[in-house]
N, C-alpha and C positions, 0 to 999 in steps of 0.2 A: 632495550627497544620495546615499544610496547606490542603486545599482542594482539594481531587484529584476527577477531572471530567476525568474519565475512561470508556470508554466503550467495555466490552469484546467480541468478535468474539468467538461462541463455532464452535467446531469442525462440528456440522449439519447445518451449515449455515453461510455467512458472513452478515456484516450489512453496509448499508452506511446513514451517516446523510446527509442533505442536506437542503439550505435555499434557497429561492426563486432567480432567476437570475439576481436580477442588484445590486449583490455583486461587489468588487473590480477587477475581473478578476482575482486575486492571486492562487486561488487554496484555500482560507481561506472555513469554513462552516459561509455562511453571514443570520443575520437572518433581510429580509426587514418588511417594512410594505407593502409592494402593494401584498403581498401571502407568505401563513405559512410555515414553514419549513418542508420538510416531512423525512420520513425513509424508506431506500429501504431491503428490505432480502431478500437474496440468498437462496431459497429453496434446499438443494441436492435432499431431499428422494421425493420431489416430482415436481420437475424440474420446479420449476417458481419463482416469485417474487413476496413476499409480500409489497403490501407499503401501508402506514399511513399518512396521518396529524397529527400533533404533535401540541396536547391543549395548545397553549400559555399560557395560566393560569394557568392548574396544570400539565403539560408536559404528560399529556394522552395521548394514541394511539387510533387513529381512522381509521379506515380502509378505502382506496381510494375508491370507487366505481369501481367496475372490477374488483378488487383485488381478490384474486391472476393473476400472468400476465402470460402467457408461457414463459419458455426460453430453452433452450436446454437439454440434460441427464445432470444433474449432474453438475448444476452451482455449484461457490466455491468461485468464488472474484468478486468484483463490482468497480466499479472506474466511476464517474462523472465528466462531465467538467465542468473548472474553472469557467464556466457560468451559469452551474446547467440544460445546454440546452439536454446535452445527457448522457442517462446512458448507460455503456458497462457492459455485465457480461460474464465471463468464465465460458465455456461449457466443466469442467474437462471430460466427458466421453466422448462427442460427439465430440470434436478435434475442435469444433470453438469461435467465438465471436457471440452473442447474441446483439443486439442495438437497443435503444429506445430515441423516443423523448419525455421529460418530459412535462406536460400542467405547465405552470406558477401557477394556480390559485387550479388547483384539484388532481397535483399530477398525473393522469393517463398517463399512459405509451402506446406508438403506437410502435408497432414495424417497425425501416427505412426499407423503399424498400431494398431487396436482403439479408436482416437481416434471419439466421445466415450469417457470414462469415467465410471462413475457415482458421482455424489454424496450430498449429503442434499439435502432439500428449501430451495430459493431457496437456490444459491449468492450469498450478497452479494459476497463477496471473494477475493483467491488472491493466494498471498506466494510467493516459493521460499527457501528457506533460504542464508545468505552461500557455506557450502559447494557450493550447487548439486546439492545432492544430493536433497532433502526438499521436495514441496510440502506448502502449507496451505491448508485452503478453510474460511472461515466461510460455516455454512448456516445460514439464516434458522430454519430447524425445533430448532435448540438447542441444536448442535454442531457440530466442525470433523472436518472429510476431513483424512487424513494418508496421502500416497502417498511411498514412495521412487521417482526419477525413474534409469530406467536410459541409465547413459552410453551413448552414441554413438547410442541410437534414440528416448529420449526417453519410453518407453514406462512409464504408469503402475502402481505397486503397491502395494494398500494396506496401510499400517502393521498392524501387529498389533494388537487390539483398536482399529482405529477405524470408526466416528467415534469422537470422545471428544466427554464433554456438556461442556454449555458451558452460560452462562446464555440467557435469551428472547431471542429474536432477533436472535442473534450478526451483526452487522454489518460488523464493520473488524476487521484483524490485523496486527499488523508481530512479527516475529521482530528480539531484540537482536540488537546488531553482531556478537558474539559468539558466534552461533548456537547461545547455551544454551539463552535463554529466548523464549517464546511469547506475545506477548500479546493477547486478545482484547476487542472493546468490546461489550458485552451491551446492545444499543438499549429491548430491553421492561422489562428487570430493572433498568436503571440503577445498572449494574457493570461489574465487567473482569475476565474468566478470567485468570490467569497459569499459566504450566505451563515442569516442564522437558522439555529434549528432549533425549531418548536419544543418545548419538555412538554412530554406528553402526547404529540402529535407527529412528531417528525418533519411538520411543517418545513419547506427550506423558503426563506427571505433574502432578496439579495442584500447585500449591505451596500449602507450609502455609497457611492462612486463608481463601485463596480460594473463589469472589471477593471481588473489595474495591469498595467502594462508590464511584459516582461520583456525577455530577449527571445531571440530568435529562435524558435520550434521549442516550446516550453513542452518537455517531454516527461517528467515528473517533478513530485513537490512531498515535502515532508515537513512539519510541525514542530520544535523543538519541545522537550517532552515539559519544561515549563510555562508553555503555551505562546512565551513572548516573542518568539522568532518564527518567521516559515521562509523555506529556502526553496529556490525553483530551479532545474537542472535544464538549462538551456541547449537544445541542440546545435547550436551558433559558438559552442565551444566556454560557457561560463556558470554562476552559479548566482541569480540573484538573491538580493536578502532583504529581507522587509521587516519591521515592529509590527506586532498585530495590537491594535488597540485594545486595551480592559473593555469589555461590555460590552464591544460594538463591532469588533473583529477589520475596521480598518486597516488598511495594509499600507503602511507607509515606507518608502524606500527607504534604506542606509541610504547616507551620503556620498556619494562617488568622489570624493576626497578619502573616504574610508578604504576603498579600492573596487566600492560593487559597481558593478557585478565581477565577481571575482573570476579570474581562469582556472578554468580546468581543462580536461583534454580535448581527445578529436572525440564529437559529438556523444556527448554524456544524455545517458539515456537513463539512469536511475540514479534513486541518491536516497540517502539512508544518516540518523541521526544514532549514536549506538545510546547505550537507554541512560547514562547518565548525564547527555547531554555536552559531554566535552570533547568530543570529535564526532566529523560528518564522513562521510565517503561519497565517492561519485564514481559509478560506472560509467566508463567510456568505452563508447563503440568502436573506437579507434584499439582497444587491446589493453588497457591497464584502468586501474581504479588510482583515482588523485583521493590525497587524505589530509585532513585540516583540523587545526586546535580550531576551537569556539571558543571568543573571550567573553566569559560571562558575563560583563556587564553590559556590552554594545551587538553581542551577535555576530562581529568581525573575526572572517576567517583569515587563516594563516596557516599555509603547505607545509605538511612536516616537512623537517630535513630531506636531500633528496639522499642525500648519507644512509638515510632509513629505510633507503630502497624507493621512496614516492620517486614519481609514480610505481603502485605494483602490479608488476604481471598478470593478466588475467589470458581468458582463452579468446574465444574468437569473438566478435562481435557481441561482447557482455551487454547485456538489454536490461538488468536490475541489477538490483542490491538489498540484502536486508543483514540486520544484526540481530542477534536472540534478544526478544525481548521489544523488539519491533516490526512494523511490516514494511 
């Protein structure tokens, strides 16, 4: 049976893993030897950040010194750079961005000069770009925050003309592996913004058509790590699947003769690619995560055996999903 390393985001809190910073730059979770990998959580009910050391022996949590950190009313998502130098949390109540610089060796968190920064209204989300240069913020008010992030301090700036719109209550974001394109999942409009992004600027442009239509309560979206695929976790109980165009980031449906948009459970609230790109998962709110081969050459899912246990057990109203090595 295969082994699924799943880690679920509950609805009071998100979580981020993270391994010491002289990983590959990728965007990967790298675990070195010069300092242990820790774990960041998003406090909501009590507006801070828990982080840990993670026992390399027997994967214990040990609590940072300091720990808990302050962050804003009502964090909700956490996104680290591909260097492990800064962590960013959304401030769902308080409209901004939260930023911190990680210590290498202890884990503890400082918060950057001018930290919070302001947002739009209900950050839902926050991405960094593969380059580490560019954050992203979906705000629930109908557009995404675009800051370039300055090296060595971590300190936010916003892009030029943003926010940029987005559709109703932009929810979930993941930026291609390639850090051209942007994608967003529209929860009220039941769509997905696409946009490119500027090299150099962070510029976001919508792409021709967009958005493009999804299913019912598009509640997250995630990137296939060879950039050809993006798959969108419909609240309406399914999984849509699109081809992203070379160059232009066009999102064109599978063929619903293929079986998109695919079922998954009672309303699937995360969805996660694990980093080789041959199985997805999907959190459902309903209590278990649905699990699916990826056929590399069409993007068409297929539910493991339910022999294999799919759907599996989860706890109560599971609200993400992430694999090491993804967000």
């Amino acid at each position: 049976m295969m082994k699924m390393y799943v880690s679920l985001f509950f609805s009071a809190f998100s979580l981020l893993l993270v391994g010491c910073p002289d990983g590959d730059g990728t965007g990967t979770i790298t675990f070195g030897s010069t300092a242990p990998p820790f774990v960041y959580v998003a406090n909501q009910g009590s507006n801070d950040v828990s982080a840990y050391t993670i026992d390399g022996a027997n994967g214990a949590l040990v609590s940072v010194a300091g720990s808990p950190f302050a962050a804003g009313t009502t964090p909700n998502a956490t996104a680290l750079s591909p260097n492990g130098q800064f962590l960013f949390v959304a401030n769902g109540g308080g409209g901004n961005v939260s930023a911190f610089t990680t210590t290498t060796v202890t884990g503890v968190l400082t918060a950057v000069a001018g930290s919070p920064f302001g947002a739009g209204t209900t950050p839902n989300a926050v991405t960094v770009s593969p380059n580490g240069l560019f954050l992203f913020v979906a705000n629930g008010g109908g557009n995404v925050s675009a800051y370039t992030i300055t090296a060595g301090t971590g300190v936010l700036t916003p892009v030029a003309g943003s926010p940029f719109g987005a559709g109703t209550t932009a929810k979930s974001l993941a930026v291609s592996p390639n850090g051209e394109f942007l994608f967003v999942a529209n929860q009220g409009s039941n769509d997905v913004s696409a946009y490119t992004i500027a090299t150099g600027t962070g510029v976001l442009t919508a792409v021709a058509g967009s958005p493009f239509g999804a299913g019912t309560t598009p509640n997250a979206v995630t990137v296939l790590p060879s950039g050809k695929y993006l798959y969108v976790a419909n609240g309406g109980g399914n999984v849509s699947v699109y081809t992203i165009a070379t160059g232009t980031g066009v999102l064109t449906p599978l063929a619903g003769g293929l079986g998109n948009p695919f079922a998954a459970g009672t309303t699937p609230n995360g969805i996660t690619v694990e980093p080789n790109g041959e199985f997805l998962f999907v959190a459902n709110g309903g209590g278990n995560v649905s699990a699916y081969n990826i056929a590399a050459g069409t993007g068409v899912l297929t539910p493991l055996l339910g022999g294999l246990g799919n759907p599996f057990p989860a706890g109560t109203t599971p609200s993400g999903i992430a694999t090491p090595g993804r967000p």
